[in-house]
N, C-alpha and C positions, 0 to 999 in steps of 0.2 A: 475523187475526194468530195464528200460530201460539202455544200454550199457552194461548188466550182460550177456553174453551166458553160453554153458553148460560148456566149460573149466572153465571160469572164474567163475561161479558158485560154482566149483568144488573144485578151488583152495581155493575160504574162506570159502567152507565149511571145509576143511581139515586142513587150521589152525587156523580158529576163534572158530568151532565148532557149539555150539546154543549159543556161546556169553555167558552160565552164569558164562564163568571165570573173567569176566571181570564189574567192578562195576557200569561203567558209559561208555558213549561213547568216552569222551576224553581219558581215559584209555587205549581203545581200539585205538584210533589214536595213540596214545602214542609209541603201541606197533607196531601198520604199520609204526611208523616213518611219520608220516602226521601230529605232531603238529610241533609249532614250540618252536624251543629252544632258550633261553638267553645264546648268552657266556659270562662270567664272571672270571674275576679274581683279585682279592683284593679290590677296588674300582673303577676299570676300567667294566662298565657295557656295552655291544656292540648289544645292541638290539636283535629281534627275525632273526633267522633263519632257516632257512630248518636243520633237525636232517639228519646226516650220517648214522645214525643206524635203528633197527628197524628190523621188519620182512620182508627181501626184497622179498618175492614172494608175500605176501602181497600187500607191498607196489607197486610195479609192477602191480599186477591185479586190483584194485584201480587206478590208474594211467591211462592203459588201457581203461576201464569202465567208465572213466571220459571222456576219448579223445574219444570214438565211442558215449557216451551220447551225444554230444553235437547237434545230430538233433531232440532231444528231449526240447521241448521248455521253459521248467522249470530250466532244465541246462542250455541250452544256454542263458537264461537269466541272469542267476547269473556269468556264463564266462564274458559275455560283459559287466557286471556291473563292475567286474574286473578288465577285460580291461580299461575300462573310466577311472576306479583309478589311472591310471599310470601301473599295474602290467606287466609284461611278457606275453610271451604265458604259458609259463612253470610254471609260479607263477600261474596263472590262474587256469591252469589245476591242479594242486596242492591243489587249495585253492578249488577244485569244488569236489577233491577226498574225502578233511578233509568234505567236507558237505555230502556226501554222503554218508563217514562210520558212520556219527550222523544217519543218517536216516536207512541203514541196521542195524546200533546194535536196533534201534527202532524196526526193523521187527521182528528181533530173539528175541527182550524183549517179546516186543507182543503174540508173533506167529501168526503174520495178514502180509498179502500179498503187496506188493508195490499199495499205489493208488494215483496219482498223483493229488496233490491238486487244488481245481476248483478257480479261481478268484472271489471277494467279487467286488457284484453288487452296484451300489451306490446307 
């Protein structure tokens, strides 16, 4: 997977495993601290935010692996799509890490290799 080396590599295999603790992909964001959270309290609802918590080595290598993806042009595609939304660099790169652990817990479901997908011909 492009932006993954052997550290980083290393780091989710040792706390994600082969992924089958986990049920679903957003689960697994969950637990990097990559979805995002509603704060709330009594009828005051304040929309989604970036969670505090979470697995911050995790979180961190993810994070990472998103900001060195990004001469990978499948990533940098969906950063700049980001970008145009209004977002951050940081929301960006956030919201390109939450895409990528959909696609690694895909791997470890699998057991199939990263292949980066081809564009549909008209």
């Amino acid at each position: 997977m492009p932006g993954i080396g052997v550290r980083t590599a290393a780091v989710l295999l040792t706390t994600v495993g082969d992924g089958t603790s986990f049920p679903s992909a957003a689960h697994l964001a969950s637990y990097a601290g990559l979805a995002p959270a509603t704060r709330q309290s009594g009828s005051s609802i304040h929309g989604e935010h970036a969670p505090r918590g979470g697995n911050r080595q995790l979180k961190r290598a993810m994070f990472l692996s998103a900001f060195a993806a990004l001469h990978d042009p499948a990533s940098r595609t969906y950063y700049d799509r980001c970008r145009a939304r209004g977002k951050t660099h940081t929301q960006a790169l956030l919201r390109l890490a939450r895409h990528r652990i959909s696609v690694l817990f895909a791997m470890l479901r699998d057991g199939t290799f990263y292949e980066p997908r081809t564009p549909r011909l008209a």
